[in-house]
C-alpha positions in Angstrom: 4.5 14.4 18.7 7.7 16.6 17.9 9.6 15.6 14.5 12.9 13.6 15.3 15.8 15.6 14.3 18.1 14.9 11.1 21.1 13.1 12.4 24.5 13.5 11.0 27.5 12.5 11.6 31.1 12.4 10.3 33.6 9.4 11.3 35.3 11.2 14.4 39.2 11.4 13.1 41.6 9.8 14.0 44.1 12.7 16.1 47.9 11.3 15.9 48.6 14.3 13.7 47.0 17.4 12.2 44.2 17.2 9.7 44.9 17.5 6.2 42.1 18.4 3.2 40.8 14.6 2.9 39.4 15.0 6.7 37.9 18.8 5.5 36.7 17.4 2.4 34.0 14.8 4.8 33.7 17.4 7.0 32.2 20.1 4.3 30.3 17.4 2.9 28.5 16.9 6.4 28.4 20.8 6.5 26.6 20.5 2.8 24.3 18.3 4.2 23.2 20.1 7.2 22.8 23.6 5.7 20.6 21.7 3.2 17.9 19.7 5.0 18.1 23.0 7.3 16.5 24.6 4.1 13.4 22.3 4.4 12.8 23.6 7.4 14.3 20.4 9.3 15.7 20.2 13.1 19.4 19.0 12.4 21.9 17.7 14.6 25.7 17.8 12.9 28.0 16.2 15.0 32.0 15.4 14.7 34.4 14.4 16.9 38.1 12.8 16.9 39.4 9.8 18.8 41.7 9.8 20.7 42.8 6.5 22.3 44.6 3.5 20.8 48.1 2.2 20.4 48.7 5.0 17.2 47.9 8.2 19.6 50.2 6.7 22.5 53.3 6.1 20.5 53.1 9.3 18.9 52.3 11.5 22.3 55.4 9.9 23.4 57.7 10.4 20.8 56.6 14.3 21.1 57.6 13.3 24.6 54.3 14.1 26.3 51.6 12.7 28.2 48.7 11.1 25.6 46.1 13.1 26.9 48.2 16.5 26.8 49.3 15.3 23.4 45.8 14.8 22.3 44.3 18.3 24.2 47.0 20.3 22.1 46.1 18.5 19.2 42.2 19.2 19.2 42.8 22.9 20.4 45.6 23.8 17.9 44.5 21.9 14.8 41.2 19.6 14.7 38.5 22.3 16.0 40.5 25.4 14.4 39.8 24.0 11.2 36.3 23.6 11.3 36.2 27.3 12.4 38.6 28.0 9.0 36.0 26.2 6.4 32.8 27.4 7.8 32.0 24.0 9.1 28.3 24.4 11.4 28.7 21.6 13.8 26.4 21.7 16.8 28.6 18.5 18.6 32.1 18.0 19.2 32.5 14.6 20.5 36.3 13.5 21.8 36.6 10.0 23.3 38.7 11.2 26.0 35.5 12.8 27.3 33.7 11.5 30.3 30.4 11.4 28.5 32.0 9.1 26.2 33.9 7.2 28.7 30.6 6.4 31.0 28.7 5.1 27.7 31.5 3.3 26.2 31.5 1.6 29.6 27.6 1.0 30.1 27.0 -0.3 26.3 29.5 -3.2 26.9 28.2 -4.1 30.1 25.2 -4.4 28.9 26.1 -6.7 25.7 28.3 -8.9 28.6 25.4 -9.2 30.4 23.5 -10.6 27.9 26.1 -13.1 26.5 27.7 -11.3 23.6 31.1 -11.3 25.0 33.2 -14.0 26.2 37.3 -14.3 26.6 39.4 -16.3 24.6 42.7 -15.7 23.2 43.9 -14.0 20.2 46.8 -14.6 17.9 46.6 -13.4 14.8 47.7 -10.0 12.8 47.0 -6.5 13.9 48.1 -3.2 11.9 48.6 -0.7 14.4 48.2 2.4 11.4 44.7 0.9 11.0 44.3 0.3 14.5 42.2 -2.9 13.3 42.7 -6.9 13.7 43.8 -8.2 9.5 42.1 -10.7 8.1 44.4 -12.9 5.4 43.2 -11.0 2.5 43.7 -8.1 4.3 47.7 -8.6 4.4 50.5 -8.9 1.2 53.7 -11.3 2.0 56.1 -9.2 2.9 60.0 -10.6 2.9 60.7 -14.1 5.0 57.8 -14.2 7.1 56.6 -10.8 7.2 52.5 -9.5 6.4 52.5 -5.9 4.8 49.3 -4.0 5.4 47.5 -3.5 2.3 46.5 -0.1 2.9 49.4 1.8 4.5 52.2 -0.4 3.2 53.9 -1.5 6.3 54.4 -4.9 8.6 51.9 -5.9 11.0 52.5 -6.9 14.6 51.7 -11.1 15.3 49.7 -10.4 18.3 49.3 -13.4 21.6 46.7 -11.7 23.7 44.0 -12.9 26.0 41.4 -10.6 24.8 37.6 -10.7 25.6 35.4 -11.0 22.1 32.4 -10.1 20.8 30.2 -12.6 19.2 29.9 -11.2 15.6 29.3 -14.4 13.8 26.1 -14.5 15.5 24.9 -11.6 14.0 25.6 -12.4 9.8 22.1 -13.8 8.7 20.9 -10.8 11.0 22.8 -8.2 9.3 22.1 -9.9 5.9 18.2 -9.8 6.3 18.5 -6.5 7.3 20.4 -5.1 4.1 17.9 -7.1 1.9 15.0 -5.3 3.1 17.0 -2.2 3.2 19.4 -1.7 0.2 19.6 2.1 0.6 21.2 1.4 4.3 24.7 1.3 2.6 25.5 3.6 -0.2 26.3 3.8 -2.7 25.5 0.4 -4.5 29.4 -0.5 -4.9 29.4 -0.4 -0.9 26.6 -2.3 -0.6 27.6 -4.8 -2.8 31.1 -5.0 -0.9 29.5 -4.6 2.2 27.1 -8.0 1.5 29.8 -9.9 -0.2 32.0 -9.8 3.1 29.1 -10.9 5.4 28.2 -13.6 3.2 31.4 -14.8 3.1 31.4 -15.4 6.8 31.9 -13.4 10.0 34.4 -14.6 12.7 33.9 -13.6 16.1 36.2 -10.2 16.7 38.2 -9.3 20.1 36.2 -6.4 21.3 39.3 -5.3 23.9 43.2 -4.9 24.4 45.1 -6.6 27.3 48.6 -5.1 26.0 47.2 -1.6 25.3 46.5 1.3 28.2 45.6 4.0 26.3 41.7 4.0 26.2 38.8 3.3 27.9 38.7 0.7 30.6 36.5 -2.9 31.0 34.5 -2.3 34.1 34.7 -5.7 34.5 38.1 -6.2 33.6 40.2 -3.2 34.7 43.2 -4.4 33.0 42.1 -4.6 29.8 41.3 -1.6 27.4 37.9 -1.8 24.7 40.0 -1.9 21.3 39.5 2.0 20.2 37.4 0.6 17.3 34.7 -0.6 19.9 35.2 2.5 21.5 35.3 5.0 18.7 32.0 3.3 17.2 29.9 4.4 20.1 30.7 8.0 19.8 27.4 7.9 17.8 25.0 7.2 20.5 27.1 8.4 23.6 26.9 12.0 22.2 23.5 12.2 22.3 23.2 11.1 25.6 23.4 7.4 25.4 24.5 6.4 28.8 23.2 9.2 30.7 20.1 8.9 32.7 19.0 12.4 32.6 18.9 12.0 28.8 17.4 9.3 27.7 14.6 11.5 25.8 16.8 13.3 24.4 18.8 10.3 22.7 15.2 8.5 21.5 14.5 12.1 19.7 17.6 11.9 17.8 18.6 8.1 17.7 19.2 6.6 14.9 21.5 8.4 12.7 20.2 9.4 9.4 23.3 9.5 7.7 26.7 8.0 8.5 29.2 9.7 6.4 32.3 7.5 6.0 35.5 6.8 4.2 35.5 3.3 1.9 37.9 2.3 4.1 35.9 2.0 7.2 33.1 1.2 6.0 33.4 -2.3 7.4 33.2 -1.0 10.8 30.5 1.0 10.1 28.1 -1.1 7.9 29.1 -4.8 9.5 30.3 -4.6 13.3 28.6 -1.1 14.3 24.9 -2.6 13.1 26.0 -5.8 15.1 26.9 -4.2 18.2 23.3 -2.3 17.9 21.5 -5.4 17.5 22.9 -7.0 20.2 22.1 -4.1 22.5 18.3 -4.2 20.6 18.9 -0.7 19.4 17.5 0.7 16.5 19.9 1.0 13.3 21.5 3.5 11.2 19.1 4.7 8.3 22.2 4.9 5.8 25.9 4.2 6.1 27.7 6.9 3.4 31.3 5.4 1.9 32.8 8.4 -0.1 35.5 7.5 -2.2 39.1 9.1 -1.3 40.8 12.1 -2.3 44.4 11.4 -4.6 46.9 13.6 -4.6 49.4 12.1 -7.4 47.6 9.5 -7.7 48.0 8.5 -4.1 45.5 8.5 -1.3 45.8 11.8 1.0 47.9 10.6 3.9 50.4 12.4 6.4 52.2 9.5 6.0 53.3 9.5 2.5 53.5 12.9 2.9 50.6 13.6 -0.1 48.3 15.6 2.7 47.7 18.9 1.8 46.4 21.1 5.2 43.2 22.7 4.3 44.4 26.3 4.9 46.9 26.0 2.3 44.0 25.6 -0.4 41.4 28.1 1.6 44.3 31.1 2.4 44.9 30.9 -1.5 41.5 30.4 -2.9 39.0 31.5 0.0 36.6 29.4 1.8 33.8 29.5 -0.2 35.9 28.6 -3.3 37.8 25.4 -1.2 33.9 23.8 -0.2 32.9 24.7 -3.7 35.4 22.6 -5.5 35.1 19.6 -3.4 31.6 19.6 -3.9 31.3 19.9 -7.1 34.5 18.6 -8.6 34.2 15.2 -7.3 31.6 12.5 -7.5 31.3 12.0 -3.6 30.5 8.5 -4.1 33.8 7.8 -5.9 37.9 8.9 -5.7 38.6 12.0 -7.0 41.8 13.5 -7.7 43.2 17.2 -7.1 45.4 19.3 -8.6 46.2 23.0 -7.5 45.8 23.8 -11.9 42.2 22.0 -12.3 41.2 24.1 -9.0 42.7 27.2 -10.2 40.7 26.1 -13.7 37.7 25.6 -11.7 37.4 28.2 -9.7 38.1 31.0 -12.8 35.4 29.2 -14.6 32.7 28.4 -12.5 32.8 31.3 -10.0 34.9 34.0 -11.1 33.6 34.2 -14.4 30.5 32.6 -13.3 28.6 33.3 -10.6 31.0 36.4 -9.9 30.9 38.2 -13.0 27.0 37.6 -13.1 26.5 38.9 -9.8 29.2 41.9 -10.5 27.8 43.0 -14.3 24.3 43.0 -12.9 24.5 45.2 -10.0 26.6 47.5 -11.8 23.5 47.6 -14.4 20.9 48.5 -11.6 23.3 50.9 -10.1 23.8 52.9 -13.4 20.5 52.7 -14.8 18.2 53.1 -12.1 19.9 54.7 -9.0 21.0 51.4 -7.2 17.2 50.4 -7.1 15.6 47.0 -7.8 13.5 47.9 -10.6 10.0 47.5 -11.3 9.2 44.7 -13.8 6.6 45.1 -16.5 4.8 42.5 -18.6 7.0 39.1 -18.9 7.9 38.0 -22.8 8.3 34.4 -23.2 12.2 34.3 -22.6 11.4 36.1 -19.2 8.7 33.2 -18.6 11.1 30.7 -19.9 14.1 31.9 -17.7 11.4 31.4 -15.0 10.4 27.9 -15.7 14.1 26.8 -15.8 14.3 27.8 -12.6 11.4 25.6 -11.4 13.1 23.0 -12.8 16.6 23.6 -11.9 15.5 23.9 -8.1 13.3 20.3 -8.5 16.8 18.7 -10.2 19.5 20.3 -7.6 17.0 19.6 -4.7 17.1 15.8 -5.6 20.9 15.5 -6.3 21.5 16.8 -2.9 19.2 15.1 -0.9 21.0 11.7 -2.6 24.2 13.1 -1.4 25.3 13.9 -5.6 26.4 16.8 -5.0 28.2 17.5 -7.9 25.3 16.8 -10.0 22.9 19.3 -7.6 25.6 22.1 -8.1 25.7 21.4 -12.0 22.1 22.1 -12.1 22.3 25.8 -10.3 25.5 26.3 -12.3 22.9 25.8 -15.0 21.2 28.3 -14.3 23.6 30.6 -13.6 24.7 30.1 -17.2 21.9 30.4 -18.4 20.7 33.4 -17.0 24.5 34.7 -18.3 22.9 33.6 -21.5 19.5 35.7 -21.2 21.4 38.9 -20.7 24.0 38.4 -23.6 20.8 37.9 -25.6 18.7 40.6 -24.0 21.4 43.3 -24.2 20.5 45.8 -21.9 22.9 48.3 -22.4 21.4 48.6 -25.9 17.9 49.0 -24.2 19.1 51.7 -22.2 20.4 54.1 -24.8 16.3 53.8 -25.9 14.0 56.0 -23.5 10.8 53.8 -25.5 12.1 50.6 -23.7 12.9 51.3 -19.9 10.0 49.0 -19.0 11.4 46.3 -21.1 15.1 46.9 -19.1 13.5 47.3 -16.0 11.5 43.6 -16.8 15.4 42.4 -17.9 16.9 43.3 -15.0 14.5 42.3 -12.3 14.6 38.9 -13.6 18.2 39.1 -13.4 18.2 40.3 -9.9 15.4 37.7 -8.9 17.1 34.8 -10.4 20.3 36.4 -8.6 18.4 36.0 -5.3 17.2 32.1 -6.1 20.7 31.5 -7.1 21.6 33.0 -3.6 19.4 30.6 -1.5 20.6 27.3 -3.6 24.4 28.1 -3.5 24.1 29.6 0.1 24.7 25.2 1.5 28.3 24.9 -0.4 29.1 29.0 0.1 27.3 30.2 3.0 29.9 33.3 3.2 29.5 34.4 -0.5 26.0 33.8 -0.6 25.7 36.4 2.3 27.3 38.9 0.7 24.9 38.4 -2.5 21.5 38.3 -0.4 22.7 41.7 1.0 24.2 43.2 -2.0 21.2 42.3 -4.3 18.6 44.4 -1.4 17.1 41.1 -0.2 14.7 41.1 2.6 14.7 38.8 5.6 17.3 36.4 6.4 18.8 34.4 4.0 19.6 31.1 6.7 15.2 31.5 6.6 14.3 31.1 3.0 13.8 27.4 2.1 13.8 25.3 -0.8 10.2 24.7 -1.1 9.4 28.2 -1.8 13.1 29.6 -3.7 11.3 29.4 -7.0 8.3 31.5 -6.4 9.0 34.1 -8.4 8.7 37.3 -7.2 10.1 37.8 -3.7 12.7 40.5 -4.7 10.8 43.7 -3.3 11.3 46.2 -6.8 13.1 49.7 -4.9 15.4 47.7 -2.8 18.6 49.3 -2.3 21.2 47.3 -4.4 25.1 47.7 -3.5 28.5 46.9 -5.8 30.8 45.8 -3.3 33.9 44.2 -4.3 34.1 41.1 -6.6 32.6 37.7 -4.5 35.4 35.9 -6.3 38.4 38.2 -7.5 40.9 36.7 -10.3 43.8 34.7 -8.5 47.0 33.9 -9.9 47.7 31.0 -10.4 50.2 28.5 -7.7 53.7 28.3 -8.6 
């Protein structure tokens, strides 16, 4: 029986305008993730997406004075799919809701959960933020002046909505849902969104209108044409409808991939995700989610990134300035992903001179420079190993075991720490080894050939565990440091065999992976 793939998924974004770094910052994180578990030799499936429907995407489309879906087309051409290409982002899926694949599964899922008595119609009266796109519940709301609500999250009055919706029968679903995250604690992370997450559904679910009668931007109710599924009940099913959920011709291919092993999601969606998504599932008996992701947000002044208090930052601004590599770097590892995180152009500018240009860079550009002068551009051939050579190779061992296990928890600041480490510490060996003093003695060119091939090998394991976060750099290193094979082959299980670097490879100095930048003004 063939391995089910590794699933992952992003929250598809939300396309009233274009995407600023908190959107790239998930994104690279799902990228992270992928290139990773691609490294144990794993079949992945990286998917992403944007939505598109919903009461947000109409008004703006037609204050831009255009169609929604010719607003929505531009958008996703010009801005949301351009920027993947820009950070190096490997997605093999890009779902839009506007897409027919979508539309038909949107269409069949509810169907089938009408069919079986999960939705009824009633009327709905009640609050409804149309920046969050989502139906407020009281503690959702501040009292605004007279009788006005503010939204708690973007600061601004909700509408009082009198609809006659239809509704989906969530209430039914809370001692499910509890059970469920009882015997599975790691299905929300981490434990501060579980233990949100629980405290909501224990508090008590209502039933939740599932549709729109005053909206007609979206997907239709085949039963009930005049009516739209609120974009929240249609954005949710990008998941499954991606993979073929919905289509008869693929229905193998969506039980090899279904469920998702990771959701990756911003704290403040993880209600949808982690209470009405598993209900939905359950009522249409489908399998569940492995793990719900809430990362914390991204501050800018203190502030959440938003275009709408002007605090987002486009991503290019940061990569044009910094690189690529350097912008998935810092968010990796500057930034607990489970918690907010602030940025600042000086801590980046900090970061990036300290960690990579006088890190990893200078490492990379002293050592090649070594083997070129001293033995002809040729990876030399080691001789006996002292104890700091053996040493240098047993931190790698565990340096690999360490980083392997942050990442695979999703900390990945803490599995870049632990290769930054090492490339410290292998800074370290050759400050104490001195081989420029070994080189001006004829009686030691064994013991410089022994220093620098460990330099060069740990050069190639540092290569193969900082290839996930900078795939471009990392490229340039396999080939500079004469590297056989590919480096998107080598895996994780086997990067500390030491070893691997074939001595007479041809080594080449190119220019520096990361050059000295000024800093922003």
């Amino acid at each position: 029986m063939p391995q089910k793939s590794f699933y992952v998924t992003t929250p598809i974004y939300y396309v009233n305008d274009a995407p600023h770094i908190g959107h790239a910052y998930t994104s690279v994180a799902g990228d992270v993730i992928t290139r990773w578990h691609r490294q144990h030799g794993e079949s992945v499936i990286y998917l992403t997406g944007t939505d598109e429907h919903g009461t947000k995407v109409a008004s703006k489309a037609e204050a831009n004075d255009m169609a929604p879906q010719d607003w929505v087309d531009k958008l996703v051409a010009e801005h949301w799919k351009p920027v993947l290409e820009t950070l190096n982002v490997a997605n093999d899926d890009f779902i839009r809701t506007t897409q027919k694949r979508h539309r038909r599964g949107v269409q069949k899922f509810w169907e089938v959960l009408k069919e079986q008595g999960f939705v009824y119609q009633a009327d709905y009266n009640g609050p409804y933020c149309v920046a969050c796109e989502e139906f407020k519940l009281p503690g959702d709301l501040l009292e605004g002046e007279g009788d006005e609500l503010i939204c708690k999250v973007h600061g601004k009055p909700v509408q009082l909505l009198n609809e006659k919706n239809w509704f989906f029968k969530l209430q039914g679903f809370q001692e499910q849902l509890i059970e469920h995250y009882e015997r599975h604690p790691t299905a929300i992370a981490p434990a501060s969104a579980y233990n949100e997450v629980l405290s909501f559904i224990r508090s008590g679910l209502s039933d939740v209108s599932m549709s729109r009668e005053s909206v007609d931007w979206g997907v239709r109710l085949p039963w009930d044409p005049e009516q739209v599924v609120y974009v929240w009940f249609d954005a949710l099913l990008n998941y499954i409808t991606a993979i073929g959920y919905g289509d008869s011709q693929a229905e193998d291919a969506f039980a090899d991939i279904w469920p998702a092993d990771i959701h990756l999601v911003g704290k403040d969606i993880l209600r949808f995700h982690a209470v009405f998504w598993p209900a939905m599932l359950m009522a249409a008996g489908l399998p569940l989610p492995k793990q719900v992701f809430a990362h914390g947000w991204l501050l800018v002044g203190g502030e959440k990134m938003s275009k709408t208090k002007l605090t987002g930052i486009a991503p290019n601004q940061i990569s044009d300035h910094f690189g690529v590599d350097a912008f998935r770097y810092y968010f990796m590892a500057a930034i607990n992903f489970g918690a907010d995180g602030s940025f600042s152009w000086e801590d980046m500018h900090d970061r990036y001179h300290a960690d990579l240009a006088n890190g990893l860079g200078n490492l990379a550009s002293r050592s090649l420079a070594m083997v070129t002068k001293y033995f002809d551009g040729r990876v030399p051939q080691p001789g006996s190993y002292t104890n700091a050579d053996l040493a240098l190779q047993d931190e790698l061992v565990e340096a690999v075991a360490n980083a392997d296990a942050a990442m695979l928890r999703l900390d990945f600041s803490t599995g870049i720490a632990r290769v930054r480490g090492y490339v410290e510490s292998v800074n370290g060996y050759i400050t104490e080894q001195e081989p420029w003093k070994l080189a001006k003695d004829e009686s030691k060119q064994t013991r410089l050939a022994t220093v620098l091939y460990c330099v060069m090998e740990s050069l190639r394991a540092i290569a193969v565990l900082y290839a996930a976060v900078m795939p471009e750099a990392c490229e340039r290193l396999w080939a500079d440091i004469g590297a056989s094979g590919k480096l998107s082959d080598q895996t994780i299980e086997q990067v500390d065999r030491w070893g691997q670097l074939e001595p007479g490879a041809s080594v080449s100095k190119g220019p520096a992976l990361f050059p000295r930048i000024d800093k922003v003004t």
